[in-house]
C-alpha positions in Angstrom: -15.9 -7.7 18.2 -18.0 -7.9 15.0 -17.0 -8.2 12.1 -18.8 -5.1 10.9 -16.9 -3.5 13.7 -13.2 -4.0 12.9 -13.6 -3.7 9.2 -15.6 0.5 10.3 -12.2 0.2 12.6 -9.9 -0.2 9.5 -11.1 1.8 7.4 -10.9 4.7 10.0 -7.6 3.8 10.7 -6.4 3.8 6.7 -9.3 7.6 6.5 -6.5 8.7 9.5 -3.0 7.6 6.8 -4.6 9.4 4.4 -5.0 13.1 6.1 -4.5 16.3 4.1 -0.9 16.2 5.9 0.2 13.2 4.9 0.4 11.3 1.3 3.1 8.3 0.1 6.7 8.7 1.4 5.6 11.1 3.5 4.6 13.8 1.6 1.7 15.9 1.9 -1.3 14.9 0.2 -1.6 17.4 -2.9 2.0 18.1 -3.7 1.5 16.1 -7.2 -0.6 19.0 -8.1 -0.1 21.1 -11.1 0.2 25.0 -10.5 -2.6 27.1 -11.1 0.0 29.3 -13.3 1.0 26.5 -15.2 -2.0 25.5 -16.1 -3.5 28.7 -17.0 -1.0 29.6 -19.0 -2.4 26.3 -21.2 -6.1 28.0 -20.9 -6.7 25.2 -18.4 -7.8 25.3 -13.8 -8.3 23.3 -11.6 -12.1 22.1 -11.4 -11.5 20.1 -8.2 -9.1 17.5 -6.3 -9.4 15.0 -3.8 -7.5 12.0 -1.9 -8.4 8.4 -2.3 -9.1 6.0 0.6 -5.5 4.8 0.9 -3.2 3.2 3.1 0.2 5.9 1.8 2.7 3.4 3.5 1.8 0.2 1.5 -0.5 1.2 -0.9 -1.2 2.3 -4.7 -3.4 3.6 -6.8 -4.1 0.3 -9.0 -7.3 1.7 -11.2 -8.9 4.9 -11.8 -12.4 4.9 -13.8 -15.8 6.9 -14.9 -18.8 7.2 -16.2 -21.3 10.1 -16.6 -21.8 10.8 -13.0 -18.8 9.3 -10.7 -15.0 8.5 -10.7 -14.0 5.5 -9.5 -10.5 4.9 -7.6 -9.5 1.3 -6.8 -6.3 0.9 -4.8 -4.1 -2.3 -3.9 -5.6 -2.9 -0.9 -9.3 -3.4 -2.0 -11.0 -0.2 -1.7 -13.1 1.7 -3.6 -13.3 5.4 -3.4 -16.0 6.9 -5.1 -16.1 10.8 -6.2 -18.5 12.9 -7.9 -17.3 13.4 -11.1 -18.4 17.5 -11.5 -17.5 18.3 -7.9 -15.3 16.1 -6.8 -17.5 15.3 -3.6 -16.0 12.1 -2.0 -20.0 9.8 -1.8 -18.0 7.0 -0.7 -15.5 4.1 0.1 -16.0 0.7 0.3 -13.6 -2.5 1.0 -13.9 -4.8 -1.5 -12.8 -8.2 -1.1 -9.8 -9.0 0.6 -6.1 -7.0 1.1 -4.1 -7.5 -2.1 -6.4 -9.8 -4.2 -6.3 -9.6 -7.7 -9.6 -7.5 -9.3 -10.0 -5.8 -12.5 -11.6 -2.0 -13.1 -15.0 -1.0 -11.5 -18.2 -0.7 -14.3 -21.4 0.8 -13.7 -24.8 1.1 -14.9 -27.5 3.4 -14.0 -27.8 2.4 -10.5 -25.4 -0.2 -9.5 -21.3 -0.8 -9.6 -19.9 -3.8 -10.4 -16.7 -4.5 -9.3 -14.6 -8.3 -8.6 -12.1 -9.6 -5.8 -10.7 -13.1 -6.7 -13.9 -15.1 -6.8 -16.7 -13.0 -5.7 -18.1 -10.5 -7.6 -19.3 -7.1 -5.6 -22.7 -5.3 -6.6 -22.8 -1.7 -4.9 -25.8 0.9 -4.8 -24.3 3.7 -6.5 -25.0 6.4 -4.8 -24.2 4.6 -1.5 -21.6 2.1 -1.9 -23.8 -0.3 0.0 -23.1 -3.3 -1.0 -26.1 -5.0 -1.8 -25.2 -8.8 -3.4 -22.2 -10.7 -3.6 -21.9 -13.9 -6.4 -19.7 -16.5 -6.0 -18.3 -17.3 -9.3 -17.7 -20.1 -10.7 -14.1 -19.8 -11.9 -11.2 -17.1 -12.2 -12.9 -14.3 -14.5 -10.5 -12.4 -16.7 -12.6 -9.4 -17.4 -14.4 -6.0 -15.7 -18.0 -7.0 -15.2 -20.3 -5.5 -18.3 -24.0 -5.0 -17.1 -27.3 -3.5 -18.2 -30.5 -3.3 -16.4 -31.4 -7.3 -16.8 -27.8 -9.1 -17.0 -24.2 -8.9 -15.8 -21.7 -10.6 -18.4 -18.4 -11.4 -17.1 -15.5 -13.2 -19.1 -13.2 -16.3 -17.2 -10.1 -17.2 -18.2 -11.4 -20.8 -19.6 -12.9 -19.1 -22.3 -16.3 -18.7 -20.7 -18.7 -15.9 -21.2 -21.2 -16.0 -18.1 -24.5 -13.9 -18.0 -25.9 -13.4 -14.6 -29.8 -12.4 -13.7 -28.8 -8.8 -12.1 -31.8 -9.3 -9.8 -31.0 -12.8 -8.1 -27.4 -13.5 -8.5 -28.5 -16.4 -10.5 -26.4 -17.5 -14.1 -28.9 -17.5 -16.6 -26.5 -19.2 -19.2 -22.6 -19.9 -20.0 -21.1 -19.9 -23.5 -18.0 -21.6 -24.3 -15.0 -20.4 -26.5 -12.0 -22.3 -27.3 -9.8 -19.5 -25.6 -9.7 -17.1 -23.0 -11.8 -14.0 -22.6 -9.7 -11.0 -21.9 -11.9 -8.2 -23.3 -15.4 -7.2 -21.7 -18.4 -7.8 -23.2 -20.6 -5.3 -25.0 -24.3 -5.2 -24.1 -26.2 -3.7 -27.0 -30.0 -3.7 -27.2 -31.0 -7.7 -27.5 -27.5 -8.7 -28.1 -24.6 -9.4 -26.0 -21.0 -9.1 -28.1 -17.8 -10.6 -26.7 -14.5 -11.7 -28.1 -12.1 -14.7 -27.6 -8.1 -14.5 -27.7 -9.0 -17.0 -30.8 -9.4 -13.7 -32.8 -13.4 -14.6 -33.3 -15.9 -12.0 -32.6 -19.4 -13.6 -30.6 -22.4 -12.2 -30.7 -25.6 -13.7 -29.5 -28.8 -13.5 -27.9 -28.8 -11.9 -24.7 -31.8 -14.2 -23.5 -30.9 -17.2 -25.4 -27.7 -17.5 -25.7 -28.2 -18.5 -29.9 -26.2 -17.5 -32.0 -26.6 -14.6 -34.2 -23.6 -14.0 -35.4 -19.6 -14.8 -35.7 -16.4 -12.6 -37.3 -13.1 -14.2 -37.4 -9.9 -12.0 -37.5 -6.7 -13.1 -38.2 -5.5 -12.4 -34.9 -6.2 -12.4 -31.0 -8.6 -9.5 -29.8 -7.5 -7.6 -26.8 -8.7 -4.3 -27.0 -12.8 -3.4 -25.9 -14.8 -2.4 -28.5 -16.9 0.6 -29.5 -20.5 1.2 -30.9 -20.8 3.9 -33.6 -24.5 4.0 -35.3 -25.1 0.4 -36.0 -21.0 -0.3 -36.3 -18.8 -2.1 -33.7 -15.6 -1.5 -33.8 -13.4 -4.0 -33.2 -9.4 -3.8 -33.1 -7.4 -7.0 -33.3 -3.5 -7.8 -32.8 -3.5 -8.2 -36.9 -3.2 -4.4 -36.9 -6.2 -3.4 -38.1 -9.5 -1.6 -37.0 -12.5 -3.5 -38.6 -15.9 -2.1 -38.1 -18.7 -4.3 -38.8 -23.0 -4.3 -38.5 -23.7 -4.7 -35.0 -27.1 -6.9 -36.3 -25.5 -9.5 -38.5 -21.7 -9.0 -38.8 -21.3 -8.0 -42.1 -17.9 -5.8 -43.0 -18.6 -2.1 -43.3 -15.1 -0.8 -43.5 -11.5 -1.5 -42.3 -8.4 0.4 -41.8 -6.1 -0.2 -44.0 -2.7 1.5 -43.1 -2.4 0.6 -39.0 0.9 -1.9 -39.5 3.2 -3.0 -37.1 1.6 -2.5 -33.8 -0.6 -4.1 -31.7 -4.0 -2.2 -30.3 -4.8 -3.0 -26.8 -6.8 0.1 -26.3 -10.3 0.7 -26.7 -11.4 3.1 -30.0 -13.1 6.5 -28.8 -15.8 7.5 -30.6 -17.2 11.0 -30.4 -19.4 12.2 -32.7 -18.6 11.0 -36.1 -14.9 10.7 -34.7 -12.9 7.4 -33.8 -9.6 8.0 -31.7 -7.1 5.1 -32.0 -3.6 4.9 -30.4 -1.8 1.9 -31.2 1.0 0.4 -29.3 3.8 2.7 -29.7 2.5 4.7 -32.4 0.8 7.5 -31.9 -3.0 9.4 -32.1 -5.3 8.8 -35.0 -8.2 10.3 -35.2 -10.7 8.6 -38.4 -13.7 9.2 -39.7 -16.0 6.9 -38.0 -18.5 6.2 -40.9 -15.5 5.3 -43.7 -12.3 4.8 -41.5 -10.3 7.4 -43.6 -7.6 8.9 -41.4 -7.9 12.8 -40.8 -5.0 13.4 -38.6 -2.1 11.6 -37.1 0.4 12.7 -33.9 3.2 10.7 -33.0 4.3 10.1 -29.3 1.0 9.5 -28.2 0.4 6.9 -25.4 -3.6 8.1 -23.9 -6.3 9.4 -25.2 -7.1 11.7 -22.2 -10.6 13.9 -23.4 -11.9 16.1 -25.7 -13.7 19.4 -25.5 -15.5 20.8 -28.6 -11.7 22.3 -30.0 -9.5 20.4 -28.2 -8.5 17.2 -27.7 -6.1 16.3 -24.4 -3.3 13.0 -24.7 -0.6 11.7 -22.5 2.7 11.5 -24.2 5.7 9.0 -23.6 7.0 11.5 -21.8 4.2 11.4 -18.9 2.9 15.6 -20.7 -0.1 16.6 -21.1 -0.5 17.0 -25.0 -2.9 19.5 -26.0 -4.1 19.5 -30.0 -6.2 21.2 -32.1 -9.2 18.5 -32.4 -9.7 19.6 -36.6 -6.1 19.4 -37.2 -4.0 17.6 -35.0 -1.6 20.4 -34.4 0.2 20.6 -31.0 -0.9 23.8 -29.4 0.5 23.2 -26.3 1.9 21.0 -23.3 2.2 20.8 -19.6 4.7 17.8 -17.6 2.3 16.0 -15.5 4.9 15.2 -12.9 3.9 12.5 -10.2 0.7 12.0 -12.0 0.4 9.0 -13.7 -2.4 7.4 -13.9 -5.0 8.6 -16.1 -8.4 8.0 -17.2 -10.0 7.8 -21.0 -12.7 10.1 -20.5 -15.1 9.8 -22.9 -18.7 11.1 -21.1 -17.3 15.2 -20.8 -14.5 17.1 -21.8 -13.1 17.1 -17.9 -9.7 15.6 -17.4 -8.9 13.6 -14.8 -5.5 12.2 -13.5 -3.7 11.1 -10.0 -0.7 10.1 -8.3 0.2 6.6 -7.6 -0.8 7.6 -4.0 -4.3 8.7 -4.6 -4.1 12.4 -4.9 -6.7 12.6 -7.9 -7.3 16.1 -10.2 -9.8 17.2 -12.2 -8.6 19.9 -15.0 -11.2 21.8 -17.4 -10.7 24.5 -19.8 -10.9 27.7 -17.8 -14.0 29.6 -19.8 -16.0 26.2 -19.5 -17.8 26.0 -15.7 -20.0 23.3 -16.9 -19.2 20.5 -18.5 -19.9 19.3 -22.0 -21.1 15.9 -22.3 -20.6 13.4 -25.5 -22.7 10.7 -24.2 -26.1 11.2 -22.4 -26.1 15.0 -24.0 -29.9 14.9 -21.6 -27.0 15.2 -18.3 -26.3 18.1 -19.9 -26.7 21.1 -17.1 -28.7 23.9 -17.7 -26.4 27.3 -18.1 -27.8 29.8 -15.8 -30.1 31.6 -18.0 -32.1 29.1 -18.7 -32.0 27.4 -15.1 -35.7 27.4 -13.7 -35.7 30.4 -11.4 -36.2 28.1 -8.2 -33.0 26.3 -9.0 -30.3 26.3 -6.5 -27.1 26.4 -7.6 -24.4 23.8 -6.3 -21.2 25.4 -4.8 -18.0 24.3 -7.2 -15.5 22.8 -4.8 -12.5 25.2 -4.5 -9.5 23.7 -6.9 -6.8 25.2 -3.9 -8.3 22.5 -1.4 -9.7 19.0 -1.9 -13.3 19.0 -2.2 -15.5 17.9 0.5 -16.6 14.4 1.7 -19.8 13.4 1.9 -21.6 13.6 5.2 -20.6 11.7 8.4 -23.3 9.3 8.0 -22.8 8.0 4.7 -19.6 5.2 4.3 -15.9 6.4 5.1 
């Protein structure tokens, strides 16, 4: 028997576990769903749900991920189930790597996902989930792959940032630090950024590999960073939020009341908003061009989304937290239940969150049918009146039942 053959045989096996009758324990794939009621009684529905490729007896739910045009659900045993982020159209699954290896979060860029298993790193057609090359790395990496249209940058645990050529598989160059990479690196325009748990910021040449520039904190650097204007933000264990020139490094402001916690989460930035939740703190939302604080919540573990009045947060409690995005007030809450895993969304206002078994949701506000986009505002759909009049519209996959798969022909 090929081996083409027995792994279309597995994976048809694990499609039969996961059936709309059957979920973890047992249980019927769904149940971790919120009522309609409850969440309307919130101003919130259902946009969509769906089940993850999943083995229910052995198997959980180990990443869940996005970005402007898919959600991305890794589980224990190595696959990758790929839905469409409006609909919730299941395009694809795809094993990657072997049963139980270690792997960090999928990435994407405009037309590939990246995605590692132990010592191989996986490039998929994103639309497919064909894969399309496999590289051998050199050494254990310690990051999610980070890629634009020339490069992929991955971090190892010896401290080496590696840039590979995207088009042969090839490493274009290595750059040493004294100390493990555990944060992904930050492609921006010519530029690669990356930081070391030595608490130094790199940035160089994304051709070269030269120097252009170096920030030391006082502290390891853990958390990914953001781009606001011509700002990275970078959050260190020091306690502090620093955000510096992206071109040369110099300082352009830095928080000055975050003490006693650690931040091992990425900053948001929308608009001209940062959203920062230490460890064990809470929600704070600054301005992103001085760093002075506008709000604060307590209690706050995620940063879920944000529509243009709201913004959505997971509490310690595993409840959806819904605040007034000027203010900070609580304006309401819902328990999540089973779900708990949950995704930063920061492309749309949708919500997304799932079970430990794979039963993923999508939530939206109930008077918004399309969805508002922060990045890329070009993906933004048309509303109907100003659709061309040829346009056909896309049916919205009933929230009551799990939106479709894709057609038999494309990958289970």
């Amino acid at each position: 028997m090929s081996e083409l053959r027995k792994v279309s045989l597995l994976l048809l096996g694990i499609l039969i576990c996961t059936s709309p009758a059957m979920a973890q324990s047992g249980s019927r794939v769904g149940s971790g769903l919120i009522r309609r009621r409850i969440l309307q009684q919130q101003g919130l529905t259902r946009a969509w749900w769906s089940q993850a490729v999943m083995n229910y007896r052995r198997d959980k739910l180990r990443h869940l991920t996005n970005d402007d045009k898919n959600v991305y659900a890794q589980s224990s045993n190595g696959i990758l189930s790929t839905f469409d982020a409006d609909s919730g159209r299941k395009k694809w699954a795809t094993r990657i790597g072997s049963v139980d290896a270690p792997g960090m979060p999928a990435s994407s860029n405009d037309t590939h996902v990246f995605v590692w298993s132990a010592a191989t790193l996986f490039m998929l057609d994103k639309e497919s989930g064909k894969i399309v090359k496999q590289i051998d790395l050199p050494a254990q990496p310690s990051t999610s792959a980070r890629a634009n249209e020339e490069q992929i940058y991955l971090g190892f645990l010896d401290g080496s940032m590696y840039a590979f050529d995207i088009k042969t598989g090839m490493v274009n160059w290595r750059y040493h630090t004294s100390k493990r990479i555990v944060v992904p690196a930050l492609p921006h325009s010519h530029t690669v950024l990356f930081a070391s748990t030595n608490g130094i910021l790199y940035s160089v040449d994304a051709l070269t590999r030269d120097t252009v520039f170096q920030f030391e904190s006082d502290s390891q650097i853990t958390a990914p960073m953001a781009v606001f204007e011509d700002l990275v933000l970078l959050a260190s264990e020091d306690y502090k939020l620093y955000a510096l020139n992206i071109n040369n490094g110099s300082q352009g402001w830095r928080s000055p009341f975050l003490s006693g916690e650690r931040i091992k989460q990425a900053p948001v930035v929308i608009k001209n908003e940062v959203y920062l939740v230490p460890e064990h703190r809470g929600l704070y939302c600054l301005s992103a061009k001085t760093g002075d604080e506008h709000w604060y919540v307590e209690g706050i573990e995620k940063l879920l989304s944000l529509s243009p009045r709201m913004v959505y947060a997971v509490d310690r409690l595993n409840r959806l937290v819904i605040l007034n995005r000027d203010t900070g007030a609580k304006v309401g809450g819902i328990p999540l239940g089973p779900a708990t895993v949950h995704l930063t969304n920061d492309f749309t206002d949708r919500i997304y969150v799932a079970t430990s078994s794979g039963t993923i949701a999508c939530l939206r506000e109930t008077p918004r049918d399309l969805p508002h986009f922060h990045k890329n505002p070009e993906e933004q759909p048309l509303m109907p009146q100003f659709a061309p009049a040829n346009a056909q519209a896309a049916a919205p996959a009933a929230g009551d039942a799990p939106a479709t798969d894709a057609d038999a022909n494309a990958a289970p």
